[in-house]
C-alpha positions in Angstrom: 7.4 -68.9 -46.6 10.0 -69.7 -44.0 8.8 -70.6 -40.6 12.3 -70.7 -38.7 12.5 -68.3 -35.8 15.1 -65.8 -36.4 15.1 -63.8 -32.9 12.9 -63.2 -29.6 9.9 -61.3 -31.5 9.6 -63.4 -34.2 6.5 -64.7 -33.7 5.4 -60.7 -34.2 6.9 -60.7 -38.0 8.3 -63.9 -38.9 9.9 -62.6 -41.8 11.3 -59.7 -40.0 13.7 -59.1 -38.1 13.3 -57.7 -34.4 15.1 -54.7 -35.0 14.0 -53.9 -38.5 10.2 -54.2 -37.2 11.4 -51.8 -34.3 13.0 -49.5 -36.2 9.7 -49.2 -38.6 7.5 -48.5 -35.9 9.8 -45.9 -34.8 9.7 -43.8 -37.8 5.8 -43.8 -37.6 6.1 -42.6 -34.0 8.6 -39.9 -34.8 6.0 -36.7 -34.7 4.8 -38.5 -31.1 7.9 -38.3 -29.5 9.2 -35.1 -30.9 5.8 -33.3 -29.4 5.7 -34.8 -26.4 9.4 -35.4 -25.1 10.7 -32.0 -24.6 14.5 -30.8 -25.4 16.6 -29.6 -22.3 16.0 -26.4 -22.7 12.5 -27.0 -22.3 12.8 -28.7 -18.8 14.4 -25.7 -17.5 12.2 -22.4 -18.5 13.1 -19.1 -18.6 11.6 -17.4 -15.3 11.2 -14.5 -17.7 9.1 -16.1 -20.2 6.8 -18.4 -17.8 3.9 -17.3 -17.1 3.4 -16.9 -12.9 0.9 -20.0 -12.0 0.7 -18.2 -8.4 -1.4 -16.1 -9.7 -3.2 -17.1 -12.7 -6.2 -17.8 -11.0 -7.6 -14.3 -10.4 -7.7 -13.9 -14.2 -10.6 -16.4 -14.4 -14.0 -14.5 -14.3 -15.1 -17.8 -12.9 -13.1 -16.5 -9.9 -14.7 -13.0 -9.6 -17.8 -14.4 -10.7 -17.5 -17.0 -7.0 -16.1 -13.8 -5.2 -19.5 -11.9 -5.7 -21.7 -14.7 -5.1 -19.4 -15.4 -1.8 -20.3 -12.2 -0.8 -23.6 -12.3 -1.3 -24.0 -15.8 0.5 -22.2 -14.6 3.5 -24.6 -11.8 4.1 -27.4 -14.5 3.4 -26.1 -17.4 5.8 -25.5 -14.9 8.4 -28.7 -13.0 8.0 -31.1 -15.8 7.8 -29.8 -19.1 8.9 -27.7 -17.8 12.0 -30.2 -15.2 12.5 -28.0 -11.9 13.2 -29.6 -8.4 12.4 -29.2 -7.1 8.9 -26.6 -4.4 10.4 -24.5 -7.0 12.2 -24.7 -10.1 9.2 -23.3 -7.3 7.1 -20.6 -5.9 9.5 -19.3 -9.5 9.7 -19.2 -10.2 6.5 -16.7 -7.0 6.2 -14.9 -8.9 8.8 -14.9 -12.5 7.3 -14.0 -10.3 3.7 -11.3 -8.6 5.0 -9.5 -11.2 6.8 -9.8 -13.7 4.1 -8.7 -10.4 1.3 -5.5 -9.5 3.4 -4.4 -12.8 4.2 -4.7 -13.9 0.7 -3.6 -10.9 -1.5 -1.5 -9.0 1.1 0.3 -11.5 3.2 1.2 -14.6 1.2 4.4 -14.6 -0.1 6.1 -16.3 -2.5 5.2 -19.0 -4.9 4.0 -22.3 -4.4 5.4 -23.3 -7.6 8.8 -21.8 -6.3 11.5 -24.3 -8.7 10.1 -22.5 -12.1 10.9 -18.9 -10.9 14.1 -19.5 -9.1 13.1 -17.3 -6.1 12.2 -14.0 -7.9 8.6 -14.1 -6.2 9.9 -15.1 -3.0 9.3 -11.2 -1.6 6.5 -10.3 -3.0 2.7 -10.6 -2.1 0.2 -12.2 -4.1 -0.9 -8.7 -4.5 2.5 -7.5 -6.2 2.8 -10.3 -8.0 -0.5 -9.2 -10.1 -0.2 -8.3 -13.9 3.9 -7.6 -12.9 3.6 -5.3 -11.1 1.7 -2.9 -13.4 -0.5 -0.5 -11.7 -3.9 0.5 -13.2 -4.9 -2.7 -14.9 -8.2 -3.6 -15.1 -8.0 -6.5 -12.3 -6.4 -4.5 -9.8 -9.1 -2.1 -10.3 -11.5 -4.7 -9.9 -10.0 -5.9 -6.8 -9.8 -2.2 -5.2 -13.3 -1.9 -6.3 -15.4 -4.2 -4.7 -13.7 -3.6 -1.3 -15.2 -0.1 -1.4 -18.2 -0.8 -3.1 -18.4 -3.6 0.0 -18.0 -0.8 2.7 -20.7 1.7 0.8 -23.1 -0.9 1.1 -22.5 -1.5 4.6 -22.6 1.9 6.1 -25.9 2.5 4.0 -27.0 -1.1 5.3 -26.3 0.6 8.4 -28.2 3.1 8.5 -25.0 5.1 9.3 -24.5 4.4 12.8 -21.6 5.3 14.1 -20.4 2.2 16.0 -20.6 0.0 13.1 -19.0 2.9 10.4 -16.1 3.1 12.4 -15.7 -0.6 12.6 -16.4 -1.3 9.1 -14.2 1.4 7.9 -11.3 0.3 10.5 -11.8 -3.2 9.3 -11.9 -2.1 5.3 -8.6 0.7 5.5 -5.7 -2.1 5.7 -6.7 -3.7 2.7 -7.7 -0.6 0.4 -5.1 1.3 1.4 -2.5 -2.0 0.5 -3.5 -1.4 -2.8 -2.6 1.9 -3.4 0.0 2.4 -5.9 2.0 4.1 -2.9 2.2 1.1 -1.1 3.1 -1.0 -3.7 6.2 -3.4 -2.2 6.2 -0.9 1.3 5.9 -3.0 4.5 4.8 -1.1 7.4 7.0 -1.0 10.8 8.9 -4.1 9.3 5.6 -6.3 9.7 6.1 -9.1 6.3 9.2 -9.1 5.6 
């Protein structure tokens, strides 16, 4: 066995040399660095073919699931630790709903991932955004749903007086009647643009 040095790593494989050990350990890496270095084309997707991160969230039921129990909580904060009537903790948690639904769904624009799509988002609403487009599908139903389902409660809750109905359905119409097929991509009097 030779013990002469025959490069900078040679006290790695003394009877190897540097680039033949490198080259070695490269073939057992191939698979590695074929899976996790992409190609090119794979830097650059397809806005077609990538799926729209703005809105993948609302497909979790972990979401809807923390959309109910919001609710819910709302009416329970406002009811027993501030200590409003059952008629008004209700009616403002319309409000706080509403609000929060139409600035969300409604009135965002865009993406926040904006250099994968290459600006095809950039004038449409979260809301628009939803399952391409599509109407009918089973979260936009969802999402139409509870907002009405919200407001029956309420006027019940209520006791159908007619202050707080015509607040709560005043409060309630901009953000059921945004997601009615005939509104779908129609901006009012210019308003989001």
């Amino acid at each position: 066995v030779s013990t002469q040095s025959t490069g900078f790593c040679s006290f790695l494989a003394p009877d190897k040399a540097p680039t033949t050990l490198f080259l070695q350990k490269k073939k057992k890496l191939k698979h590695l660095f074929t899976e996790i270095m992409p190609t090119r084309r794979e830097k650059i997707p397809n806005p077609e073919t990538v799926k729209n991160l703005n809105i993948s969230w609302i497909y979790s039921h972990r979401v809807w699931t923390c959309y109910i129990v919001g609710i819910a909580l709302s009416v329970f904060i406002l009811q027993s630790l501030c200590g409003f009537s059952v008629k008004y903790s209700w009616t403002q948690t319309n409000v706080l709903h509403s609000i929060a639904s139409f600035f969300i769904l409604h009135w965002n624009k865009g993406t926040s991932f904006g250099f994968f799509y290459q600006g095809k988002y950039d004038a449409l609403t979260v809301w628009e955004q939803i399952d391409g487009g599509k109407q009918g599908t089973p979260i936009r139903k969802a999402a139409t749903i509870i907002p009405i389902i919200l407001l029956m409660i309420i006027i019940h809750v209520t006791e159908y007086e007619l202050g707080y109905m015509l607040v709560n359905i005043a409060i309630s119409a901009p953000i059921i009647l945004a997601k009615l097929p005939a509104f779908h991509r129609v901006r009012l009097f210019g308003i989001n643009q």
